[in-house]
TORVOTOR-697165 format. One record per residue (C-alpha): x, y, z; residue number from 1. Coordinates in steps of 0.2 Angstrom, whole numbers, plus 2048, in hexadecimal, padded with zeros to 3 digits. Example, Ala and Ser with C-alpha at 12.3 -4.5 7.8 and 13.67 -1.06 7.14 Angstrom:
BEGIN
<u: 83E v: 7EA w: 827 k: 1>
<u: 844 v: 7FB w: 824 k: 2>
***
This chain:
BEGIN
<u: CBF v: 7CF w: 542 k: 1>
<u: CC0 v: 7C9 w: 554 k: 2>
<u: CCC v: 7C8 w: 562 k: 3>
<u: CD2 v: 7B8 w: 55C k: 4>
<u: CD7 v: 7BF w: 54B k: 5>
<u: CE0 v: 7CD w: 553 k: 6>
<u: CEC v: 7C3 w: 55C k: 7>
<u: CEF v: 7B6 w: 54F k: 8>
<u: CF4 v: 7C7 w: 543 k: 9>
<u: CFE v: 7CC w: 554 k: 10>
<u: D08 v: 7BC w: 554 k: 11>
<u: D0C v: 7C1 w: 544 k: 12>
<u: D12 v: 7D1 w: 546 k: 13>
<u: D18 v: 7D5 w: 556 k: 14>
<u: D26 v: 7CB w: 561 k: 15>
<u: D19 v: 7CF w: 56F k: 16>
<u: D28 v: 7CA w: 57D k: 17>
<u: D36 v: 7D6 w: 577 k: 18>
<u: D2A v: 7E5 w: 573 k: 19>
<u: D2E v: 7E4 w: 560 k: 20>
<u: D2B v: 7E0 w: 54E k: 21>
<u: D2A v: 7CE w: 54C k: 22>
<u: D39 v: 7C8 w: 544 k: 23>
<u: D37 v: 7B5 w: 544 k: 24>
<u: D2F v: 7B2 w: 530 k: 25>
<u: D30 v: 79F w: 533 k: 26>
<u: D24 v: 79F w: 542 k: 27>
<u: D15 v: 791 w: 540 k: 28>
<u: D03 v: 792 w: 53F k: 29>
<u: D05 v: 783 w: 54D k: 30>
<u: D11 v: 78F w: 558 k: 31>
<u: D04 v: 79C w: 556 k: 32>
<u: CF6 v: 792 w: 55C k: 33>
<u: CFF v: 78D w: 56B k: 34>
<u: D02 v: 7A2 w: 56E k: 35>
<u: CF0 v: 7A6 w: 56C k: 36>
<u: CE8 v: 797 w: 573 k: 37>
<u: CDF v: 78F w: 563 k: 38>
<u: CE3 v: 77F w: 556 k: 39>
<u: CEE v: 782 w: 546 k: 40>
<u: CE0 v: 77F w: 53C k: 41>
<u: CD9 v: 78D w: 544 k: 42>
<u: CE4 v: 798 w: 542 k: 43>
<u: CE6 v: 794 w: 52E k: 44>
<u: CD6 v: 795 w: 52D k: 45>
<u: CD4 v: 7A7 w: 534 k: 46>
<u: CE3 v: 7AB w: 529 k: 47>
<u: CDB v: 7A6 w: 519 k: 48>
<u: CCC v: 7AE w: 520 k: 49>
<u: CD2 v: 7BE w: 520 k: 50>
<u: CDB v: 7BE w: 50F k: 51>
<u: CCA v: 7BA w: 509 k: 52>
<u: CC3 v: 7C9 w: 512 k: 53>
<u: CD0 v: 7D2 w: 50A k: 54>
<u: CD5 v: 7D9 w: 51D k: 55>
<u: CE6 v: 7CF w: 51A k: 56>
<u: CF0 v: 7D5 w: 508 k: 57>
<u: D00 v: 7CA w: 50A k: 58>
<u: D0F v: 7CB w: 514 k: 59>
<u: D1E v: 7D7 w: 513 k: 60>
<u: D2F v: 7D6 w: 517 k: 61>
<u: D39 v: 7E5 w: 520 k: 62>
<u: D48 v: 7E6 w: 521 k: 63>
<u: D53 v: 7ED w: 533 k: 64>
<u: D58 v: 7FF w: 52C k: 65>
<u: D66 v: 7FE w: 538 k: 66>
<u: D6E v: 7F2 w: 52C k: 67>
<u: D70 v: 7FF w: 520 k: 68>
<u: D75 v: 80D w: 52F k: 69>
<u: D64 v: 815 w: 52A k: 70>
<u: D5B v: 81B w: 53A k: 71>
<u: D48 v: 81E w: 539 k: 72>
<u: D3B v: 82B w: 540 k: 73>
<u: D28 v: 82E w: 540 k: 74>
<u: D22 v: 83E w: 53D k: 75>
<u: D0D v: 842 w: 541 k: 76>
<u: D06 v: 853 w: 53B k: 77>
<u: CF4 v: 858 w: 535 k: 78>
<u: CF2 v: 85E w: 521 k: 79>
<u: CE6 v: 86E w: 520 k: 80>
<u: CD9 v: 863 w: 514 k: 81>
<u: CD7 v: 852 w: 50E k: 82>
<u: CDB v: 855 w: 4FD k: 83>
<u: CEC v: 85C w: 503 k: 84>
<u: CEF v: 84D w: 50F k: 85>
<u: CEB v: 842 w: 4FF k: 86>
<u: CF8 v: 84B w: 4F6 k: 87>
<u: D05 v: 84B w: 505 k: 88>
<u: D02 v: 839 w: 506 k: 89>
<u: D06 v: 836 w: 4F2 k: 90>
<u: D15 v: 83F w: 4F5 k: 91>
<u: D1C v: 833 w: 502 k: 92>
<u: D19 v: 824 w: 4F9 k: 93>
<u: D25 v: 82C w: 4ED k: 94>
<u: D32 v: 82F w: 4FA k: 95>
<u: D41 v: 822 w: 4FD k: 96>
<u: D42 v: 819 w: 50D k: 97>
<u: D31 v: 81A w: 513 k: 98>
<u: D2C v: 80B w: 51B k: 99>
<u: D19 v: 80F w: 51D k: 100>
<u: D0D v: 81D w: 51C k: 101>
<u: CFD v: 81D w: 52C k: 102>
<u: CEE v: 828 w: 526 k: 103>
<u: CE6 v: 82B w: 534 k: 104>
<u: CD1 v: 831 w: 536 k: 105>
<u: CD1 v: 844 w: 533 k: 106>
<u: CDF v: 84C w: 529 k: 107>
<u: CEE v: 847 w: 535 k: 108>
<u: CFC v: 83C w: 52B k: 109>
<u: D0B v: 832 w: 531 k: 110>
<u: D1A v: 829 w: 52B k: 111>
<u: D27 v: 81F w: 52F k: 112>
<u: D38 v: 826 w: 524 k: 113>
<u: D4A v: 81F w: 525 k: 114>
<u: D5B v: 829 w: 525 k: 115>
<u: D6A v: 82B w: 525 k: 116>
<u: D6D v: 839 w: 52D k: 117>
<u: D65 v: 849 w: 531 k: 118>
<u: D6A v: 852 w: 521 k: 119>
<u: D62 v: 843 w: 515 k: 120>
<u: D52 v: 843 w: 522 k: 121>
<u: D51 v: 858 w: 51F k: 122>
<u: D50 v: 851 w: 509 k: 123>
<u: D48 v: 844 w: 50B k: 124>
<u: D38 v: 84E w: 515 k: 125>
<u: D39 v: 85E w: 50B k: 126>
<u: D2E v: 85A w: 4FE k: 127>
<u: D21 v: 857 w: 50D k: 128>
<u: D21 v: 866 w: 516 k: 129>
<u: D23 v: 874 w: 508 k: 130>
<u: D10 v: 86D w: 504 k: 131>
<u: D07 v: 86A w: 515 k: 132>
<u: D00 v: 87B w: 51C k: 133>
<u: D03 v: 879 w: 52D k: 134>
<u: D16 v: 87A w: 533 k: 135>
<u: D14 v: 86F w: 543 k: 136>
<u: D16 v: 85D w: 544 k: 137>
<u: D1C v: 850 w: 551 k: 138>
<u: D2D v: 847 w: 54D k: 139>
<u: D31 v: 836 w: 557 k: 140>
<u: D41 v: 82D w: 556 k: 141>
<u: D3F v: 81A w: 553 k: 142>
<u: D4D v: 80B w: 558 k: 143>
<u: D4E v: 7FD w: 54E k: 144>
<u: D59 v: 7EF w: 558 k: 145>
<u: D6B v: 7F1 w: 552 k: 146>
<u: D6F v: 7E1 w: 547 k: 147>
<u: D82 v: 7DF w: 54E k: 148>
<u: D85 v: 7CE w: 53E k: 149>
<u: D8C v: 7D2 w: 52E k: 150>
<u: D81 v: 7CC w: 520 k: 151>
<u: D8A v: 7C3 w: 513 k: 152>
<u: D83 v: 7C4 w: 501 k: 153>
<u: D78 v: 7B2 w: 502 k: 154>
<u: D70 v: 7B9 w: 511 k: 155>
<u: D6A v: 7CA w: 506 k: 156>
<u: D65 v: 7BE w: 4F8 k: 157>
<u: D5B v: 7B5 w: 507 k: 158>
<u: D53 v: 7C4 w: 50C k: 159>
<u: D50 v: 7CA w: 4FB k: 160>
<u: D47 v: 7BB w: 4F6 k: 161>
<u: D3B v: 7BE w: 506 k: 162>
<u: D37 v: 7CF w: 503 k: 163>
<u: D24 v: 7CB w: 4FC k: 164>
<u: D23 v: 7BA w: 503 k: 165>
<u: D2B v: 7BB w: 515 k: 166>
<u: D22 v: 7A9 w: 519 k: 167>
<u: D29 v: 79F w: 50A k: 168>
<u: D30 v: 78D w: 50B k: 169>
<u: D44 v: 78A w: 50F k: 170>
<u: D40 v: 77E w: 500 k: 171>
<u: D3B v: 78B w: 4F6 k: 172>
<u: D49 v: 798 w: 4FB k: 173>
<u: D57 v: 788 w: 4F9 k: 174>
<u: D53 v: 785 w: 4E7 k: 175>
<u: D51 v: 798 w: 4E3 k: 176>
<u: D62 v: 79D w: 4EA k: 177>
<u: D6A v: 78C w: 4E6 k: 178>
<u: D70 v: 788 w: 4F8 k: 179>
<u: D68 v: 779 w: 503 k: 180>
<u: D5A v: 77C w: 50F k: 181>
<u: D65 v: 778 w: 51E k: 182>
<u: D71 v: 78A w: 51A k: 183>
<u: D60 v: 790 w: 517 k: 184>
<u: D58 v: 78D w: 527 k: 185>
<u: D6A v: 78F w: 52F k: 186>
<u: D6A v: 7A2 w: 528 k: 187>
<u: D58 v: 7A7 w: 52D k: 188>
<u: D59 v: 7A2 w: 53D k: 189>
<u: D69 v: 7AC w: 540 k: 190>
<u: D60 v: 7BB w: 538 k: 191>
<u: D50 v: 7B8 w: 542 k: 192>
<u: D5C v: 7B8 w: 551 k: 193>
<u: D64 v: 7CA w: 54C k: 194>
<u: D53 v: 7D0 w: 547 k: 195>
<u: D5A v: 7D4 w: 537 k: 196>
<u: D48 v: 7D6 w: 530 k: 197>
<u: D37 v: 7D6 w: 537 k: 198>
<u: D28 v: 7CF w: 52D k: 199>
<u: D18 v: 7DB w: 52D k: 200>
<u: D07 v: 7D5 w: 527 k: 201>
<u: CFF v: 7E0 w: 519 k: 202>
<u: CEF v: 7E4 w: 521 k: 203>
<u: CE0 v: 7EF w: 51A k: 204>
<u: CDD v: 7FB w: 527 k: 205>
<u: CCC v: 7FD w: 51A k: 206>
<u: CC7 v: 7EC w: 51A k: 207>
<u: CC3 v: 7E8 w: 52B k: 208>
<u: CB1 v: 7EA w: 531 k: 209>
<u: CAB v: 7EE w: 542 k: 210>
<u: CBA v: 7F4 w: 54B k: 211>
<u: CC5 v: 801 w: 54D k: 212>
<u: CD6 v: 802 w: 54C k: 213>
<u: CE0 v: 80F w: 557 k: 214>
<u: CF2 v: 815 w: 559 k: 215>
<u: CF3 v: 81D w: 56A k: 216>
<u: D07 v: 828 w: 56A k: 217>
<u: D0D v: 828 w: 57B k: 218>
<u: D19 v: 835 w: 582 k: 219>
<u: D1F v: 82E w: 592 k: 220>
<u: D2A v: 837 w: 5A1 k: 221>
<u: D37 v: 82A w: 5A2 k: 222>
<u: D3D v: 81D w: 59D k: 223>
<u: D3B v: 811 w: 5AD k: 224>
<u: D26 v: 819 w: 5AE k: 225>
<u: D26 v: 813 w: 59A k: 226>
<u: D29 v: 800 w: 59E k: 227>
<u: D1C v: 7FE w: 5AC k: 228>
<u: D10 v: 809 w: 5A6 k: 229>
<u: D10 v: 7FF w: 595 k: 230>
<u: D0F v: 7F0 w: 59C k: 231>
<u: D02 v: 7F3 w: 5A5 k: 232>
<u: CF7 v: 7FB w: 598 k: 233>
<u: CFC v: 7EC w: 58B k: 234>
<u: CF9 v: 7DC w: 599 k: 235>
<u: CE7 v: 7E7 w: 59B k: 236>
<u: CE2 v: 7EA w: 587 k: 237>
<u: CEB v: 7DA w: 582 k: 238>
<u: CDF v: 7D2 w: 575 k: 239>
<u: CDD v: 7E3 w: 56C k: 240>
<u: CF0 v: 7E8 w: 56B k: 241>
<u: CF7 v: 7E5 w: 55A k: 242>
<u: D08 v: 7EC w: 558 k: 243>
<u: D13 v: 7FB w: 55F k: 244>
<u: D20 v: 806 w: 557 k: 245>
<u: D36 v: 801 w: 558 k: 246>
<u: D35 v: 80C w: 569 k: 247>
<u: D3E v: 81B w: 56F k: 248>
<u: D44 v: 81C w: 581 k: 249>
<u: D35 v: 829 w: 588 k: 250>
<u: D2A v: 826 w: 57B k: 251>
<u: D1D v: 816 w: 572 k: 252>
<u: D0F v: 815 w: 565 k: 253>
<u: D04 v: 807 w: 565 k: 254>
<u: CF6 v: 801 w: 55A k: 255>
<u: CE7 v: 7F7 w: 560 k: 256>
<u: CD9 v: 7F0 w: 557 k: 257>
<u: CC8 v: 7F3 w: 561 k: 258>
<u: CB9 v: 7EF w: 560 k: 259>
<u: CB0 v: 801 w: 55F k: 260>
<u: CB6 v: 815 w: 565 k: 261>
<u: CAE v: 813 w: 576 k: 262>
<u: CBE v: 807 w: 57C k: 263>
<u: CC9 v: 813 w: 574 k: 264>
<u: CC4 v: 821 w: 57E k: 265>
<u: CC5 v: 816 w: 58D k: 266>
<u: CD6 v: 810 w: 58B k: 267>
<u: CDB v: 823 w: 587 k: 268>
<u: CD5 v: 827 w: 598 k: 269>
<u: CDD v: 818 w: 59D k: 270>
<u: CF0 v: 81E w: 595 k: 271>
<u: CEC v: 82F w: 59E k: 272>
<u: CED v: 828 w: 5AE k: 273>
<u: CFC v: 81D w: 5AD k: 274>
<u: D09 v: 823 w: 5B8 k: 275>
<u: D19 v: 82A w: 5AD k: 276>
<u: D0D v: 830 w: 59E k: 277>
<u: D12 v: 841 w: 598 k: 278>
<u: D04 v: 843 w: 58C k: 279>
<u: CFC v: 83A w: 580 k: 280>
<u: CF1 v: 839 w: 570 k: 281>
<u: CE5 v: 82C w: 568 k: 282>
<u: CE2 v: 82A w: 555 k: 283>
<u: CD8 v: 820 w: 54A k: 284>
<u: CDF v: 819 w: 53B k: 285>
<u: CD6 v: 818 w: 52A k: 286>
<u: CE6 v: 80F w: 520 k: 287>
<u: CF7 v: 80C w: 524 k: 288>
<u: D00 v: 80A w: 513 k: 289>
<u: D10 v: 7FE w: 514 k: 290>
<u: D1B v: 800 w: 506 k: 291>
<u: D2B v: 7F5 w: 510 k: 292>
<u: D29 v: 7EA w: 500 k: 293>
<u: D33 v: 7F7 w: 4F9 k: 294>
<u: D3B v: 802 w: 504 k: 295>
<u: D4E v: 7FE w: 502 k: 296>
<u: D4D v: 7F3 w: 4F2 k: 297>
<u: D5C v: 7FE w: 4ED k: 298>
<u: D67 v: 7FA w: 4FB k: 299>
<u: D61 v: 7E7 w: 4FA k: 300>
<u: D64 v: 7E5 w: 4E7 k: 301>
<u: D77 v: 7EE w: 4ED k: 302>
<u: D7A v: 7E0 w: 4F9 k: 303>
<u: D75 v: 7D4 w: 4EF k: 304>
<u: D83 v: 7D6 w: 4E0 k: 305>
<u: D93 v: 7CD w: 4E4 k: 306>
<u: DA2 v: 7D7 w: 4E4 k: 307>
<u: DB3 v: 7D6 w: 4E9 k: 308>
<u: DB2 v: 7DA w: 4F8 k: 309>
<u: DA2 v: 7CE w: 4FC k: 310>
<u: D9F v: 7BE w: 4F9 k: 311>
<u: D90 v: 7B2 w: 4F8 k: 312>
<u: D8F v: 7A0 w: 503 k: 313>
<u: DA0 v: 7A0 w: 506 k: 314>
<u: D99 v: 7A9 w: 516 k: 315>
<u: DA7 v: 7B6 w: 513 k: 316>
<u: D9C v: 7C7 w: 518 k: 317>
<u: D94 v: 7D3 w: 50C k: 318>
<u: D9A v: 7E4 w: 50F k: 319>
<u: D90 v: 7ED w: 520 k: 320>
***
């Protein structure tokens, strides 16, 4: 892997300008080129080569929590072993509303976990901390943007039919919901628009030789030190950055992929010096587990049954 891969899987995943998860599904290999300064065939190319390598699985589908009033939060903290961060991390696979699980070099664990509310967040992590030793853990709330459009029930069938293949053919999605290409075309790009969903590449942490990959967490002062300080640690380690967390107001976590642990340190001592940074850790990542394909299948196959009170491409909205 090379910097030129990096940004074609960045292009992919993040919506680099508005500093979140990339939303647009429909975007070309030819817009992509353009972005990252290659040809199209280029980029297909790399593409294929890296589903070859086996670095890139597939694409997933996530779906906005907001659109189900979920909010999320990350929680960080360290097991006492690596056969009890084994276990913890079987236990969250099992756990409803997890959007993904980062195992991180040593026995530290994070994951991204959606709720409702305090008291469904306090079930849903039970299970986790009556089995980890240590008592301590870092918890960071995450914003998705609000989705302010009511979804009628043809757009939930839409979204349900991307969920494992974000990038499939409106022709493809018109003969498989029976409406024409144009409504389907029409309703993605109103959904892309409202960030309804974001596409996220299923990448093997495991698979990719000779670089690192690195999530550095960021707790910053303020808000107002948060932008410029970002901004100028993302214009300065542009071709390794991959992808950063739905942000809080004073605080960020983002991901680069670099070449070896030498660059690591230095752009640690870098973030350290960044007017605005309160403090700040760095940790490799051995496997980031995505389970989006699944996260709100429940709520999803709900929206997708037409009641009396929804209806389908009449345009007449499902209930919010």
């Amino acid at each position: 892997m090379d910097d030129l891969d990096i940004k074609i899987l960045r292009e992919f995943i993040t919506d680099v300008p508005n500093r979140c998860l990339q939303p647009d599904v429909t975007k070309s290999y030819i817009a992509i080129s353009k972005n990252v300064g290659t040809t199209e065939d280029t980029v297909k190319n790399r593409v294929d080569k890296m589903c070859e390598n086996g670095i890139l699985r597939g694409w997933k589908l996530g779906v906005n929590p907001t659109l189900f009033r979920y909010r999320t939060d990350f929680f960080y903290f360290s097991t006492s072993s690596y056969n009890e961060k084994d276990k913890v991390i079987e236990k969250l696979k099992s756990i409803s509303g997890v959007l993904w699980i980062v195992d991180y070099l040593g026995t530290f664990v994070g994951v991204l976990i959606s709720s409702r509310d305090e008291k469904m967040l306090e079930r849903k992590m039970l299970p986790i901390f009556s089995v980890i030793s240590s008592k301590s853990f870092v918890r960071v709330s995450n914003q998705f943007p609000e989705v302010k459009k009511c979804l009628t029930t043809t757009d939930w069938k839409l979204i349900r039919s991307l969920m494992n293949d974000p990038r499939k053919k409106y022709s493809d999605i018109s003969n498989e919901l029976g409406i024409s290409s144009r409504m389907a075309r029409r309703k993605l790009k109103t959904m892309i628009e409202e960030h309804a969903f974001f596409m996220f590449p299923d990448i093997n942490v495991r698979k990719i030789e000779g670089r690192v990959v690195v999530t550095y967490a960021i707790f910053y002062s303020d808000d107002v030190g948060k932008k410029e300080s970002e901004k100028n640690l993302l214009t300065k380690f542009r071709n390794y950055f991959l992808v950063a967390l739905p942000p809080e107001n004073a605080y960020a976590a983002y991901t680069f992929i670099l070449p070896n642990l030498s660059i690591a340190d230095r752009i640690m001592e870098y973030v350290n010096a960044l007017n605005g940074v309160r403090t700040s850790t760095m940790r490799p990542i051995v496997d980031f587990i995505n389970l989006l394909d699944r996260t709100f299948n429940k709520e999803i196959r709900q929206k997708t049954v037409v009641t009396p009170l929804s209806h389908s491409a009449s345009g007449h909205p499902n209930r919010c």
